[in-house]
C-alpha positions as CSV (number, residue, x, y, z in Angstrom):
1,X,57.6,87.0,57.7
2,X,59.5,88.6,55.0
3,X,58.3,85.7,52.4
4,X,54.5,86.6,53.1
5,X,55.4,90.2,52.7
6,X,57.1,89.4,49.0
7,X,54.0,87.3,48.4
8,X,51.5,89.8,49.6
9,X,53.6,92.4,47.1
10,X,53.5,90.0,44.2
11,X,49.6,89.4,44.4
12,X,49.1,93.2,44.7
13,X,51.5,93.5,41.3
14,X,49.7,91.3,39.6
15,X,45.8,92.1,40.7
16,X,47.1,96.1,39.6
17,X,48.9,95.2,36.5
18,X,46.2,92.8,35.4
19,X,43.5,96.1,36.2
20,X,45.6,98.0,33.9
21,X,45.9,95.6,31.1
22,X,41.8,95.6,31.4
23,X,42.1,99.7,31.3
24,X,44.6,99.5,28.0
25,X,42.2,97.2,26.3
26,X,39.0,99.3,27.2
27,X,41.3,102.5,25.9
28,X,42.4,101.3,23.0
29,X,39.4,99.9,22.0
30,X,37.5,103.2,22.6
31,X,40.2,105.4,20.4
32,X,39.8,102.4,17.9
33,X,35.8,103.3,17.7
34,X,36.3,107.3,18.0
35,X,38.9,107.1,15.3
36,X,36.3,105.3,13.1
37,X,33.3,107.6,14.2
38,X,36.0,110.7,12.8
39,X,36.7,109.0,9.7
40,X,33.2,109.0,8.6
41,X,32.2,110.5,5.4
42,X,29.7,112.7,6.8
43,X,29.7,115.1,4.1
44,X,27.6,113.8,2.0
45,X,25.1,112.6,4.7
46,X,21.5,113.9,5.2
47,X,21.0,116.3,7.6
48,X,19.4,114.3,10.3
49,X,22.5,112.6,9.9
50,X,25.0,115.1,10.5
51,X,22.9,116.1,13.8
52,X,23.1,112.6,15.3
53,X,26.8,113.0,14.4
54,X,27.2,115.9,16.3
55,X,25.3,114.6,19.3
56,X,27.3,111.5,19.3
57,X,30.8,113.1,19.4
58,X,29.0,115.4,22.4
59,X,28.4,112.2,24.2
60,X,31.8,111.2,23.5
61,X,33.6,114.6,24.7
62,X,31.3,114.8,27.8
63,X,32.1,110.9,28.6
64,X,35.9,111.9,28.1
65,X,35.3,115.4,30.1
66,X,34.0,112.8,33.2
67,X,37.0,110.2,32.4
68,X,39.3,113.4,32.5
69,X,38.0,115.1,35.8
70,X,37.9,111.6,37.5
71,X,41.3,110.9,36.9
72,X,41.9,114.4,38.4
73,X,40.1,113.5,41.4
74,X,41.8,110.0,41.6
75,X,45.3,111.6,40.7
76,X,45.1,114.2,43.8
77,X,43.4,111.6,46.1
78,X,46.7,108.9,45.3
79,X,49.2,111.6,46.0
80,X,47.7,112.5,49.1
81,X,47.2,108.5,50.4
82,X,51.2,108.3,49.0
83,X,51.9,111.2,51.0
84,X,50.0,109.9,54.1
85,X,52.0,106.4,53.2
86,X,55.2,108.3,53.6
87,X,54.2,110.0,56.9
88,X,53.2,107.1,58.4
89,X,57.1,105.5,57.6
90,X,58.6,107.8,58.8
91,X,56.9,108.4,62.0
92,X,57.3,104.6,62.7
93,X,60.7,105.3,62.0
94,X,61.7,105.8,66.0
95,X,60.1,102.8,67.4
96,X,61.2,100.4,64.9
97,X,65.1,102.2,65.8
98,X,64.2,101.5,69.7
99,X,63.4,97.7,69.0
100,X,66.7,97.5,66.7
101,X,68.3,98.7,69.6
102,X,67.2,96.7,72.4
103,X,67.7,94.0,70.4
104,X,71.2,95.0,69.6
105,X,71.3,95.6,73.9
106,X,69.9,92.3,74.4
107,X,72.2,90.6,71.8
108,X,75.6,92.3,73.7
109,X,74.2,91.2,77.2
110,X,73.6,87.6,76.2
111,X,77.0,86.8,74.9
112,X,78.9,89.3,77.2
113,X,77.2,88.1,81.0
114,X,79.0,85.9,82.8
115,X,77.2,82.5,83.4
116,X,78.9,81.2,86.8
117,X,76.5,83.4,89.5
118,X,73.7,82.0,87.7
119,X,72.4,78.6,89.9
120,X,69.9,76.8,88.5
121,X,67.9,75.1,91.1
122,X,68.1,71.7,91.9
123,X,64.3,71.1,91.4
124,X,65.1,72.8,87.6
125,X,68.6,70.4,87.1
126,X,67.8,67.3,85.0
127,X,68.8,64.0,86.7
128,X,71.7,62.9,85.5
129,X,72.2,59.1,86.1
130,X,75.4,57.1,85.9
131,X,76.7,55.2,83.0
132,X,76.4,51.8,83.5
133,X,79.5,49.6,85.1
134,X,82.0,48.8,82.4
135,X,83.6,45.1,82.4
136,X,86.9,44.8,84.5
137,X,89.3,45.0,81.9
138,X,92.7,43.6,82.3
139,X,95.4,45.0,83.6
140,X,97.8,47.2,80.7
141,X,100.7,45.4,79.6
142,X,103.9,47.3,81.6
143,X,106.9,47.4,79.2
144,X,110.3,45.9,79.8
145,X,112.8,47.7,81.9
146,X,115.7,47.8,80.0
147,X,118.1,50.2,80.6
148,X,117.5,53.8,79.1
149,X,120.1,56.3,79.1
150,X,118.9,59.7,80.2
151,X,120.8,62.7,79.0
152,X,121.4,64.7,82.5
153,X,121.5,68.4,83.0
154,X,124.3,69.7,84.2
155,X,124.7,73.5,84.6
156,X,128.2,75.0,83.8
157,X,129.5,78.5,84.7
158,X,129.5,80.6,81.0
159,X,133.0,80.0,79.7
160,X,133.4,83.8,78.4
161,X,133.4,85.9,81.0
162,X,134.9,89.4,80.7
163,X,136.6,90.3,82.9
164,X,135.4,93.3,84.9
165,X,137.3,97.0,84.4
C-alpha cells in the first residue's frame, strides 16, 4: 500500500513540476518578447507607428491584468482546497486512532489468551497417520560389569559444636 502511495506521489511530482517547467518557458519567453517590444526605437517612428505601439503594450498590460487576477483567483481557491485538505486530516484523525487501537487490543489478546480451553473439533483436526514400522534393530550392546567403586554418603554430626551457655 505504502509503495503505490510513494508512486502515486512521485507521478503527481513529476506531472506538476513538468506543468511548471512548461509555465517558466512560456514566462520567460513572454518577458524575452515584452523586453524587446520596450527596447524599440520608437522615437523616431511615424505616427501610425507609435499608435500601434501603444495599443500593443495595452494588449500586453490587459493580458498581464487577466494573468494577474487569475492567479488571484487560483491563489485563494488553492488555499481554501489546502485548508479543506487539512480539515479533512484531521477529522479522520479519531478513526484512524480507534483502528490503531483495536489493533493494538487485538495484537495484546492474541499473544496474551491462553490456548488450552480452545478444542478444535474433531471433524476440523487433520488426520494424523502413523509413521511407518521401523526395522527391528538389534539389541544395544550392555557394557561389562566390572567393578565400580561408588563414593557413599555418609552423614557425620558437625565436629564444632559450641557448647551451649
Amino acid at each position: 500500500m505504502k509503495q503505490a502511495f510513494d508512486q502515486l506521489l512521485k507521478f503527481l511530482q513529476q506531472g506538476i513540476a513538468a506543468i511548471f517547467h512548461f509555465v517558466e518557458l512560456v514566462w520567460t519567453w513572454s518577458v524575452d518578447q515584452i523586453s524587446r517590444l520596450m527596447a524599440v526605437p520608437w522615437q523616431q517612428w511615424p505616427i501610425w507607428k507609435q499608435i500601434l505601439l501603444v495599443l500593443i503594450i495595452a494588449g500586453v498590460l490587459w493580458s498581464l491584468y487577466r494573468v494577474g487576477r487569475e492567479l488571484l483567483y487560483a491563489g485563494a481557491a488553492i488555499l481554501a482546497a489546502f485548508a479543506r485538505l487539512l480539515s479533512v486530516l484531521v477529522q479522520t484523525l479519531p478513526h484512524v486512532f480507534i483502528a490503531g487501537v483495536i489493533a493494538l487490543g487485538g495484537v495484546w489478546l492474541v499473544n496474551h489468551l491462553d490456548n488450552a480451553p480452545l478444542r478444535i473439533p474433531t471433524w476440523m483436526q487433520a488426520e494424523q497417520t502413523s509413521p511407518p514400522p521401523n526395522p527391528p534393530s538389534p539389541p544395544p550392546s550392555q557394557p561389562s560389569n566390572s567393578t565400580v567403586s561408588t563414593p557413599q554418603n555418609t552423614t557425620s554430626a558437625p565436629q564444632n559444636e559450641s557448647p551451649k551457655q
